[in-house]
LUMGU-405968 format. One record per residue (C-alpha): residue number from 1; residue in one letter; x, y, z. Coordinates in steps of 0.25 Angstrom, whole numbers. Each point is the difference from the previous one (the first is absolute). Layout:
<recs>
    nr   rest       X       Y       Z
   NUM      A       X       Y       Z
...
</recs>
This chain:
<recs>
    nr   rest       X       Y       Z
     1      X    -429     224    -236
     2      X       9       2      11
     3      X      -4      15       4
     4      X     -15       2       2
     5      X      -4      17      -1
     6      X      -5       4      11
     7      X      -1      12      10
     8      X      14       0       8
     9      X       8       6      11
    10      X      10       3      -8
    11      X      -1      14      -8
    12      X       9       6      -9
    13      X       7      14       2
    14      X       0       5     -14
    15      X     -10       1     -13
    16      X     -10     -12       0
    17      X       7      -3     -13
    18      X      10      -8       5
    19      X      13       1      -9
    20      X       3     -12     -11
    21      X      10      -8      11
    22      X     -11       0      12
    23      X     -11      -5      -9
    24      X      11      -9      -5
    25      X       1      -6      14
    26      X     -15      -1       2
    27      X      -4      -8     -11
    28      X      -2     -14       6
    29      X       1      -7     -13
    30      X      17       3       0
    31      X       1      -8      12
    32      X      -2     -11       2
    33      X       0      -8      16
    34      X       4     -11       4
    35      X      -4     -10      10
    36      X       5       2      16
    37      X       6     -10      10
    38      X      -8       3      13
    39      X       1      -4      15
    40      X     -14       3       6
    41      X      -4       0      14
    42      X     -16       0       3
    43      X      -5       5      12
    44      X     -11     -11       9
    45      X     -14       8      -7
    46      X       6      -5     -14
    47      X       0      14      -4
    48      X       8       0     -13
    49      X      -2      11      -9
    50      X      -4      13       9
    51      X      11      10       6
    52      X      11      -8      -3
    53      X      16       4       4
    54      X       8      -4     -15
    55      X      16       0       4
    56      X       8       2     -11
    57      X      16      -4       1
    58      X      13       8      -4
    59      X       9      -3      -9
    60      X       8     -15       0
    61      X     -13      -2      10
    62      X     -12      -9       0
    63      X     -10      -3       8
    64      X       8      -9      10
    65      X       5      13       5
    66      X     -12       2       6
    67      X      -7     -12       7
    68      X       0       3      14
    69      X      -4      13      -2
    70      X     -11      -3      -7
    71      X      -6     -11       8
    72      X       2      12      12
    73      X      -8      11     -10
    74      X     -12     -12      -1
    75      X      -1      -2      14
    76      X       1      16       4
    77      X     -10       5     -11
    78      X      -7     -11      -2
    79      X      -1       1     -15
    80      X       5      -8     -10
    81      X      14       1      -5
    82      X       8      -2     -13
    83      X      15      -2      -2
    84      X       4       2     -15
    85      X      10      -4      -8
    86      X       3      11     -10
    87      X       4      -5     -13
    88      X      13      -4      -2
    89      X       1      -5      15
    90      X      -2     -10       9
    91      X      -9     -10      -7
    92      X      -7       9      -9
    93      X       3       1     -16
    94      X      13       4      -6
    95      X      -5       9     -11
    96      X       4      14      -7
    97      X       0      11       3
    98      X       3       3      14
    99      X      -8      14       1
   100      X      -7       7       9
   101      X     -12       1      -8
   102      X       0     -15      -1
   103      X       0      -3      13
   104      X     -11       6       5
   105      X      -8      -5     -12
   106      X       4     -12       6
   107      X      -4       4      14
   108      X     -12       5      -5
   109      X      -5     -13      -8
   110      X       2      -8      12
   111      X      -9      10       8
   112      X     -10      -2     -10
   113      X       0     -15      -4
   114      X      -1      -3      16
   115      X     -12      12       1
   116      X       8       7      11
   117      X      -7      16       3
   118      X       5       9      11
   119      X      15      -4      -1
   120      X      11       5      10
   121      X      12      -1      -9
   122      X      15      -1       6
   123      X      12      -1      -6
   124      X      15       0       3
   125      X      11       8      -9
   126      X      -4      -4     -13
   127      X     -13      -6       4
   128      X      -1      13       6
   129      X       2       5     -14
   130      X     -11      -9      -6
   131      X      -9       3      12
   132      X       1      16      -5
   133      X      -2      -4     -15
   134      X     -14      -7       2
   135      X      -6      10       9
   136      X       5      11     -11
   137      X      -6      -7     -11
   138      X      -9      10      -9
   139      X     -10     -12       1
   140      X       0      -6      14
   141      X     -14      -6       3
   142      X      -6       8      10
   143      X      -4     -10      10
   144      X      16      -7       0
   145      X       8       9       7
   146      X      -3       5      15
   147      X      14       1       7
   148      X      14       1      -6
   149      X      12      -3       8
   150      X      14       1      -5
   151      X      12      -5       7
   152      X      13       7      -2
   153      X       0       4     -14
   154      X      -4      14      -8
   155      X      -7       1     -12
   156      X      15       4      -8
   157      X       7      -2     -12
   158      X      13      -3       5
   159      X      13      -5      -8
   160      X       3     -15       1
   161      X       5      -3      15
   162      X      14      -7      -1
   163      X      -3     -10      12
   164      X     -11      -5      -9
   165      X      12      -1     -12
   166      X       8      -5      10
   167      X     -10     -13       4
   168      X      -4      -2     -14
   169      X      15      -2      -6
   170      X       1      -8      13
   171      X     -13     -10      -3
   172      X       8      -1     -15
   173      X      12      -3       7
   174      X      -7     -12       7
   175      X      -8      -5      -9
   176      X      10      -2     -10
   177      X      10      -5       9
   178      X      -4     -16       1
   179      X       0       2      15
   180      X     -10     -10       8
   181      X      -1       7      14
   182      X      -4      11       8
   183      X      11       2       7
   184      X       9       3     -15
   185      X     -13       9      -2
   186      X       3       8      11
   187      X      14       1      -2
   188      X      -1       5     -14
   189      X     -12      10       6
   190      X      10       7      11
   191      X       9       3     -10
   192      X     -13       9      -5
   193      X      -6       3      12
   194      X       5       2      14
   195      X     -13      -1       8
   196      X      -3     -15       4
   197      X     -15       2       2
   198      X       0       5     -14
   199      X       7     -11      -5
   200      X      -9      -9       7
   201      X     -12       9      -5
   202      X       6      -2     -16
   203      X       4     -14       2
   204      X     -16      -5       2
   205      X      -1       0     -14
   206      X       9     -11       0
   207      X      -3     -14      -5
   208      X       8     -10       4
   209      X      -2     -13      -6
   210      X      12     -10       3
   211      X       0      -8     -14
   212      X       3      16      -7
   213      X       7      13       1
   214      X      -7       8       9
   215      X     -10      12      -7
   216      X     -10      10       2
   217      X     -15       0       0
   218      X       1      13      -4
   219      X       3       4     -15
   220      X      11       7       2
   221      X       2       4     -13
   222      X     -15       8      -1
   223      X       3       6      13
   224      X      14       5      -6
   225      X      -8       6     -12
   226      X      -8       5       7
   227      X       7       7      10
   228      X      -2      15      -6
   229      X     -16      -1       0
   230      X       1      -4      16
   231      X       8      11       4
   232      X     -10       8      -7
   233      X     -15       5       2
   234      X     -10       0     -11
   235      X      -5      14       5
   236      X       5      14       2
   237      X      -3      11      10
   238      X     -12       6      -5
   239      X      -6     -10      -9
   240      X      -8      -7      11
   241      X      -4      -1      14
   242      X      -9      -9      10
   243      X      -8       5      10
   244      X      -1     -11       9
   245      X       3      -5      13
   246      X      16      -2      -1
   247      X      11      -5      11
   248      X      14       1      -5
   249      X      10      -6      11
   250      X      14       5      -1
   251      X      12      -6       5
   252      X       7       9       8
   253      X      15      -6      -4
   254      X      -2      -2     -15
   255      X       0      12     -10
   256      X     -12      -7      -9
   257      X      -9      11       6
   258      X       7      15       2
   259      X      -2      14       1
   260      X       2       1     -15
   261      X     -11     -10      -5
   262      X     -10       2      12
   263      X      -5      11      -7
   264      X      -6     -10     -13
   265      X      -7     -10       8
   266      X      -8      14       7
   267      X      -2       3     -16
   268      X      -5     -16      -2
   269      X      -8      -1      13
   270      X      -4      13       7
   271      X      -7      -9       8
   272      X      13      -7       6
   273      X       5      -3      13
   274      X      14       0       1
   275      X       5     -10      13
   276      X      14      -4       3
   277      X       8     -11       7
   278      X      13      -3       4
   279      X       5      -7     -10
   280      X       7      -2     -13
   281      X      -9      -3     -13
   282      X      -4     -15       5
   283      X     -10       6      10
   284      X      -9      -9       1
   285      X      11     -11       4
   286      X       8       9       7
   287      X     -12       4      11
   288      X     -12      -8      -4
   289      X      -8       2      13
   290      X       1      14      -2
   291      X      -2      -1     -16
   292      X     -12      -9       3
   293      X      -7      11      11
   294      X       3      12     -11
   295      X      -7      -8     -10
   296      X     -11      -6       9
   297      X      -4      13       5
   298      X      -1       7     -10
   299      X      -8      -8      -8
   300      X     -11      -1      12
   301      X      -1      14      -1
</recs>
């Protein structure tokens, strides 16, 4: 069993009855997590389990995205922290399907197998999505969850972006082109995406062996299917909320957070602060100083 009952933040905004599709999505036995690729960073009193930060990566992420940052959370807070790979990323399994409702299965098992109680739990875009899906989990244990922070993403059910469309036709572009270099990567990539520090971004998934064609680490064709489900939410406004401590950092350039979905994430998480920097979505590249102080301070409150 994956989802223990217990007394949770969350509550639910209709009839304790909840309707066939939400029980659907609560039963623990339809879903079944896998096993997360983790960087971990321990702090000098070998603290290991208690208030730890969990960072959860976007989209074409992993981990890797996030080492110095990481190291600096473990130094400032003193606390462990924990890099994951979400599946069908860095080095954790490719497996279907690719939903929301998985993920945080997944996020969750790995919370419980290594005993963690009193998480903060951060994501980016769609780790921000994945973040929102755990704490909104009719059976979130009790003692898991203490601070949510969510970076530049709202808890929508959008249509399919077309720069995402855009870099997947052009990953299958390259991996099916018998190239052996980076540099012919790119070339294909720019004719997809304009931005080089995107490219550069997508183009970590790269393996580069010189004996084949380059490929990806990433299973393009499950992140292709899957593409609908991580544009969505599993929850709708008025279905659920949580009602704790919540930090959602916008970026004052990208439209991922706006005056028309600012009103759901108040219906999610009455709780929430909103903060903003200047930046586009990467906001935690973009300025990670003033990311880091945001994040730092607020959970040392």
């Amino acid at each position: 069993m994956i989802f223990k009952s217990s007394v949770h933040k969350a509550s639910t905004l209709f009839s304790t009855e909840l309707p066939q599709l939400l029980r659907n999505r609560c039963l623990s036995t339809a879903v079944s997590p896998v096993e997360l690729a983790h960087d971990e960073h321990i702090p000098a009193d070998g603290n290991r389990t208690n208030r730890p930060l969990l960072i959860l990566h976007g989209f074409f992420g992993s981990k890797r995205n996030w080492q110095s940052l990481s190291k600096a959370f473990m130094r400032d807070l003193s606390r462990p922290v924990y890099t994951l790979d979400l599946r069908n990323h860095g080095s954790s399994p490719h497996v279907k399907p690719m939903t929301y409702s998985h993920m945080a299965a997944d996020v969750l098992g790995f919370c419980q197998k290594h005993l963690l109680r009193d998480i903060s739990l951060m994501g980016h875009s769609m780790g921000g999505k994945v973040a929102m899906a755990l704490a909104l989990h009719p059976e979130l244990p009790s003692d898991l969850l203490t601070d949510l922070i969510v970076s530049d993403i709202a808890p929508v059910r959008a249509k399919v972006s077309q720069d995402t469309v855009q870099h997947i036709r052009a990953m299958e572009i390259i991996q099916a082109g018998n190239i052996s270099t980076r540099k012919e990567a790119d070339e294909i990539m720019s004719e997809h995406e304009q931005d080089p520090a995107v490219r550069s971004f997508l183009l970590t998934n790269l393996e580069i062996n010189k004996a084949t064609p380059v490929k990806f680490k990433i299973p393009i064709d499950i992140l292709k299917e899957g593409q609908a489900e991580i544009e969505s939410f599993p929850y709708a406004p008025g279905e659920r909320s949580w009602d704790g401590r919540a930090l959602i950092i916008k970026g004052k350039k990208s439209k991922y957070i706006n005056r028309h979905n600012i009103p759901l994430l108040d219906q999610f998480f009455p709780q929430n602060q909103l903060k903003e920097l200047d930046t586009g979505h990467w906001v935690h590249a973009e300025l990670p100083h003033e990311y880091r102080k945001l994040v730092v301070n607020f959970i040392a409150q």
